[in-house]
C-alpha positions as CSV (number, residue, x, y, z in Angstrom):
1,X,-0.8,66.2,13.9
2,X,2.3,65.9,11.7
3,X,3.6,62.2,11.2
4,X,6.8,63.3,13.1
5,X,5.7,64.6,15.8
6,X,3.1,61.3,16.2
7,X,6.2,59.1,15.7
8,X,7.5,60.9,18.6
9,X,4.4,60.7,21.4
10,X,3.5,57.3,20.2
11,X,5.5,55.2,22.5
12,X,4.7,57.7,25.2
13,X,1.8,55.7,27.9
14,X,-1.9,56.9,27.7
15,X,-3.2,58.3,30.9
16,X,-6.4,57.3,31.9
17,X,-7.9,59.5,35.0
18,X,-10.6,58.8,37.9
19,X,-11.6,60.6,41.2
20,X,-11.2,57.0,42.6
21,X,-10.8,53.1,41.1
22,X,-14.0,52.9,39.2
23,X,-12.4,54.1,35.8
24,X,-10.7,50.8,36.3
25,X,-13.7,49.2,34.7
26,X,-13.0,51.9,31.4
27,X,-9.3,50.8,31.7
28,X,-10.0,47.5,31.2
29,X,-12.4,48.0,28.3
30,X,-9.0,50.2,26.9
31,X,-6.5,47.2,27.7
32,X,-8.9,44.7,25.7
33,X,-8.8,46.8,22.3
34,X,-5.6,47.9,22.7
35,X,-3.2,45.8,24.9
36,X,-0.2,46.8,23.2
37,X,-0.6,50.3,24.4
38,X,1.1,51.6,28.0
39,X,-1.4,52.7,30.7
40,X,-0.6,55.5,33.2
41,X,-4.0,55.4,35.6
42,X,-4.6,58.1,38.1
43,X,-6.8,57.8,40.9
44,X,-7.3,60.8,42.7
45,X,-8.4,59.5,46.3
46,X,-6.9,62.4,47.8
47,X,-10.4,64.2,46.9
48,X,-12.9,61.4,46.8
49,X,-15.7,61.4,46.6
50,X,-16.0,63.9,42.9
51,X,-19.6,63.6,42.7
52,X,-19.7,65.8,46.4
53,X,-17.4,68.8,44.9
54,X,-18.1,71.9,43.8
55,X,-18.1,72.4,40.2
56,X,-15.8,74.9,39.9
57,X,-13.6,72.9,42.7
58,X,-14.1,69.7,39.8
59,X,-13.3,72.1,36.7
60,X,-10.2,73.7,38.5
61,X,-9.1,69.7,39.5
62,X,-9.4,68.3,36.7
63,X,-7.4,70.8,34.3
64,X,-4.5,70.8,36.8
65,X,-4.4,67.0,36.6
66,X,-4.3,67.4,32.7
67,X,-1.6,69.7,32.5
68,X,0.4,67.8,34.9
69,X,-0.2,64.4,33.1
70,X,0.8,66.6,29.6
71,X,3.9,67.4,31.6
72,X,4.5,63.8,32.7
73,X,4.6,62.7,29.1
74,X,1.3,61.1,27.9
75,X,0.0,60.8,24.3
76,X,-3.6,61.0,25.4
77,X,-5.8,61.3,27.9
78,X,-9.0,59.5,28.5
79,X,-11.3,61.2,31.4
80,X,-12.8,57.8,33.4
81,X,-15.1,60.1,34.9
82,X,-18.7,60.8,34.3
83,X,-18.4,63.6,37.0
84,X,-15.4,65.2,36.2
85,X,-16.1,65.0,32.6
86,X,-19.4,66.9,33.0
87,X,-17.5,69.4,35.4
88,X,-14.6,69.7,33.7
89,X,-14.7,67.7,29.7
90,X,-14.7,71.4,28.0
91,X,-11.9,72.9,30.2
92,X,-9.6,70.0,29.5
93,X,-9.5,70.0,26.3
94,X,-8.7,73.8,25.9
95,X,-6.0,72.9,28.6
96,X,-3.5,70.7,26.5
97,X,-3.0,70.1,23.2
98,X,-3.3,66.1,23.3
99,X,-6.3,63.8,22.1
100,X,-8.9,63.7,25.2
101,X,-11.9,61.3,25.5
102,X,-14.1,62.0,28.3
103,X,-17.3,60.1,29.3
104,X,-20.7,60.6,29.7
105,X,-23.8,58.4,30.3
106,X,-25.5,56.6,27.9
107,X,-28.4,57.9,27.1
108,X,-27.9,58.4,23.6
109,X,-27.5,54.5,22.1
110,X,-30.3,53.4,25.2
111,X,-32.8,55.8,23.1
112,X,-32.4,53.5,20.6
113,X,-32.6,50.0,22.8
114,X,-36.1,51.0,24.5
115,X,-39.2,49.3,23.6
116,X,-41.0,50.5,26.7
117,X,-40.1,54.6,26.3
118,X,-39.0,54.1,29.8
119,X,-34.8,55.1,30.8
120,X,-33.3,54.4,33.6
121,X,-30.2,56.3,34.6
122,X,-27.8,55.6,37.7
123,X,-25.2,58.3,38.3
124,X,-24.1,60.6,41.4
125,X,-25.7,63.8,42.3
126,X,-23.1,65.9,40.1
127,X,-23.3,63.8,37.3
128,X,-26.9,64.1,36.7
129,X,-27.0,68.0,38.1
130,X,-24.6,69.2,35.4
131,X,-25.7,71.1,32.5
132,X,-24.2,68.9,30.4
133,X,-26.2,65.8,31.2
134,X,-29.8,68.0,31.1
135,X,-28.3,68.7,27.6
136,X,-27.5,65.2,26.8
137,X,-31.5,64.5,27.6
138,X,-33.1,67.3,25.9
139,X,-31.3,66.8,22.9
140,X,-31.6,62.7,22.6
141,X,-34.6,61.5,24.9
142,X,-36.9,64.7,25.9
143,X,-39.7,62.4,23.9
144,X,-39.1,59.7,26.5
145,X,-39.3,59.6,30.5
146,X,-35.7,59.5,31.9
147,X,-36.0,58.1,35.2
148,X,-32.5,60.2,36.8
149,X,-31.7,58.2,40.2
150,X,-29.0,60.0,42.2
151,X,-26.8,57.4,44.3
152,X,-24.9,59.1,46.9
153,X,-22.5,56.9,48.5
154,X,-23.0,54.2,46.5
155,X,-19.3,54.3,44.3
156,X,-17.4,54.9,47.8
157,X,-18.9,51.8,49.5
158,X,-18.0,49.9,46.5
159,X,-14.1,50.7,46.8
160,X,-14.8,50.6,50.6
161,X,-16.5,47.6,51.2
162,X,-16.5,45.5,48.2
163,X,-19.2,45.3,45.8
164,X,-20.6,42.2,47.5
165,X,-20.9,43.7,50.6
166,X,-23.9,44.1,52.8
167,X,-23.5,47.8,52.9
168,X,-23.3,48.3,48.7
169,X,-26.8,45.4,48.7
170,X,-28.8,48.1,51.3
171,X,-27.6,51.6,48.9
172,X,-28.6,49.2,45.5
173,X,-31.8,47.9,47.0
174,X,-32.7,51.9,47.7
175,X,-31.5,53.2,43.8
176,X,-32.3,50.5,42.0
177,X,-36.5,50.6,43.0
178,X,-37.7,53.2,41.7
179,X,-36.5,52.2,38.0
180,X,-37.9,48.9,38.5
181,X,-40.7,50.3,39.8
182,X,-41.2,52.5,36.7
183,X,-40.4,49.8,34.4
184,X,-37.4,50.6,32.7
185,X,-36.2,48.5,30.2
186,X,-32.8,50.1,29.7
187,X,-30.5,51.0,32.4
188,X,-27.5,53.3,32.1
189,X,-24.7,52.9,34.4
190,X,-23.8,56.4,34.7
191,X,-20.6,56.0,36.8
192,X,-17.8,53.7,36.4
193,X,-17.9,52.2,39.5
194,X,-21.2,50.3,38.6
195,X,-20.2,48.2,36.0
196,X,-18.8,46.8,39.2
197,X,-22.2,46.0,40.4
198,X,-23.9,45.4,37.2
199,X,-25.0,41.5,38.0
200,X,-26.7,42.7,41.4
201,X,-28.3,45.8,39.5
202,X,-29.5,43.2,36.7
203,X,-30.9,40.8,39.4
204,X,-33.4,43.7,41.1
205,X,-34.7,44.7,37.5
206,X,-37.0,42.7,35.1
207,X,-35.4,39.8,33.0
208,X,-34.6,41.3,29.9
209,X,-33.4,44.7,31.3
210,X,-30.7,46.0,29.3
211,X,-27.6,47.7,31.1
212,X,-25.2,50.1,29.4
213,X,-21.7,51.4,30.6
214,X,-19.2,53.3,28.5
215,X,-16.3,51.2,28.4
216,X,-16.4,49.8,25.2
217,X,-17.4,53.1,23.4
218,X,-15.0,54.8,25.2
219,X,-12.1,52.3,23.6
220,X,-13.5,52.6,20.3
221,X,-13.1,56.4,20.1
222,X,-9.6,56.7,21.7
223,X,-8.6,53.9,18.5
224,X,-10.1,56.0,15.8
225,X,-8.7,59.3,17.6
226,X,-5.0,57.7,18.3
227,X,-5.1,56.3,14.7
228,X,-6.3,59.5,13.0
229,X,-3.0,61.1,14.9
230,X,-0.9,58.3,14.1
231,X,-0.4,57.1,17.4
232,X,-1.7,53.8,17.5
233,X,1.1,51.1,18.9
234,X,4.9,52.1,20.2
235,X,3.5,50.2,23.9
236,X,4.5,46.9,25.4
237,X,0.9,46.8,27.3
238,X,2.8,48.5,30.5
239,X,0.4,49.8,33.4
240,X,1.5,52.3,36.0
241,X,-1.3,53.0,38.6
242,X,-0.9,55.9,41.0
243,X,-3.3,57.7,43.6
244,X,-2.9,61.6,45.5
245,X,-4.0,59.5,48.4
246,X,-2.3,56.6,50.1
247,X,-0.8,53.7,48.1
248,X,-1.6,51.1,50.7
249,X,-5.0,51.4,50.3
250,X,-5.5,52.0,47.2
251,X,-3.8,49.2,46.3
252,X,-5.9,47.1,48.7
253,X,-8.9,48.4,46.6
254,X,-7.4,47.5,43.2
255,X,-6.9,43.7,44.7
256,X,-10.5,44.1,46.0
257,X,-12.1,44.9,42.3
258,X,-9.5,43.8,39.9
259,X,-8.3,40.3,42.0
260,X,-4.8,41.5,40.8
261,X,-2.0,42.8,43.3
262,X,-0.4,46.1,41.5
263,X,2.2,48.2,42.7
264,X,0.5,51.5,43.0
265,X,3.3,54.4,43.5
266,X,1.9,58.3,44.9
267,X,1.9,61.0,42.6
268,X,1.0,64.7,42.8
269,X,-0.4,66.8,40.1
C-alpha cells in the first residue's frame, strides 16, 4: 500500500465484526496490544444465532457487512467469527480492498501442545460443518483423533443468560463430556463466546488440560499486517459498538460479559 495512501487510513477506526457479543473476547485481546488504535465493533444480533444460517445466507452477510464497513471508513477489518469466517473468510477478502483477519479454531498450535494425541474442539454446528475446518484437520491433525463437539445453543445462552447461569452449566455439562471422556489434553475454544466460559470448561476437564482461543493470535497478525501497510497508530483507543438489532439489549449484554456500561448506537449495513 503506498505510504500516502496508509498516512491517510491510519487514523481511520478498525472494525471488528461478530454475529453477536462473543468477538468481544477477540476485541479485547485487540485493545491489549494495541490500545492506541480506534475500535468500530459490529454485532449483528439482528441474525443471531450465525452458526444456524445457511452458508450461502452467511457468505452473502458477511460480504455486505464488509463493504458497508469499507464504506463507513475503516482501515481494517478483523472477522470475530469462527462461523462467518469459515462461511464467508474467502469472499471478504475479494470484497474490499482493506487488510482482513478472520478466525478460525485452533487446531493448528494445539497439534503441537498434545502429549496424549487426543483434540478436543468446541465450536457450533457451522463452524465445524464447513469445508474449511475439515481442511484445517486434514491438513494439521489427520495423524491425531479430533474429538469435533457441536454446541448448539450454547453462545446464545451465554449472551442470554450469563455465563454463570444455570442454563449455560446444563448445555457445558452436555459438550464438555465427551472430551473428558476421551481424554483430551488440549481443548480448542472454537467460538468466541467460550473464552467466556473458559474457567467452567477447565473445571469439567482433567487438571492440566490446556484451552486455546484465538484472541491473542488474532492481535498479533492484525499488528504485523497494519504495520506491513503502515497503519499502525493515528487512534486515541476510541470504541464505537453497534448492533442491527436492538441497542437496549445489546447493551445489557455488553454490561453482562464485559462489567462495563457502553453506549451501543444501531447501525445497518
Amino acid at each position: 500500500m503506498p505510504a500516502a495512501r496508509g498516512s491517510l487510513l491510519n487514523k481511520q477506526p478498525i472494525a471488528v465484526f461478530d454475529s453477536g457479543l462473543g468477538g468481544l473476547t477477540v476485541l479485547r485481546a485487540l485493545r491489549d496490544r494495541l490500545p492506541q488504535e480506534d475500535y468500530f465493533y459490529f454485532a449483528d444480533t439482528r441474525f443471531l444465532p450465525y452458526g444456524d444460517r445457511p452458508e450461502v445466507f452467511l457468505r452473502e452477510r458477511g460480504v455486505l457487512i464488509a463493504k458497508a464497513l469499507a464504506r463507513r471508513g475503516v482501515k481494517a477489518l478483523v472477522i470475530a467469527c469462527n462461523t462467518a469466517t469459515a462461511a464467508a473468510a474467502e469472499a471478504i477478502r475479494a470484497a474490499i480492498d482493506l487488510p482482513v483477519v478472520a478466525l478460525e479454531p485452533g487446531v493448528k498450535p494445539a497439534v503441537v501442545l498434545t502429549h496424549s494425541g487426543v483434540i478436543g474442539v468446541l465450536a457450533t454446528t457451522r463452524t465445524l460443518e464447513s469445508e474449511r475446518f475439515q481442511r484445517l484437520v486434514g491438513n494439521h491433525a489427520h495423524h491425531l483423533q479430533v474429538i469435533a463437539q457441536a454446541c448448539p445453543g450454547l453462545a446464545e445462552a451465554i449472551e442470554a443468560q450469563g455465563p454463570d447461569s444455570p442454563q449455560v452449566a446444563v448445555l457445558l455439562d452436555t459438550f464438555v463430556a465427551p472430551l473428558a471422556a476421551a481424554a483430551a489434553d488440549v481443548v480448542v475454544l472454537g467460538c468466541t463466546h467460550y473464552p467466556w466460559v473458559a474457567e467452567a470448561i477447565a473445571r469439567r476437564m482433567p487438571a492440566g488440560t490446556r484451552l486455546l482461543d484465538t484472541g491473542e493470535p488474532v492481535a498479533r497478525q492484525l499488528e504485523r499486517l497494519l504495520a506491513a501497510s503502515n497503519l499502525l497508530g493515528g487512534g486515541h483507543g476510541r470504541l464505537t459498538v453497534a448492533t442491527s438489532g436492538a441497542p437496549a439489549s445489546v447493551s445489557a449484554t455488553v454490561e453482562r460479559l464485559w462489567g462495563t456500561n457502553l453506549h451501543v448506537e444501531h447501525w445497518e449495513p
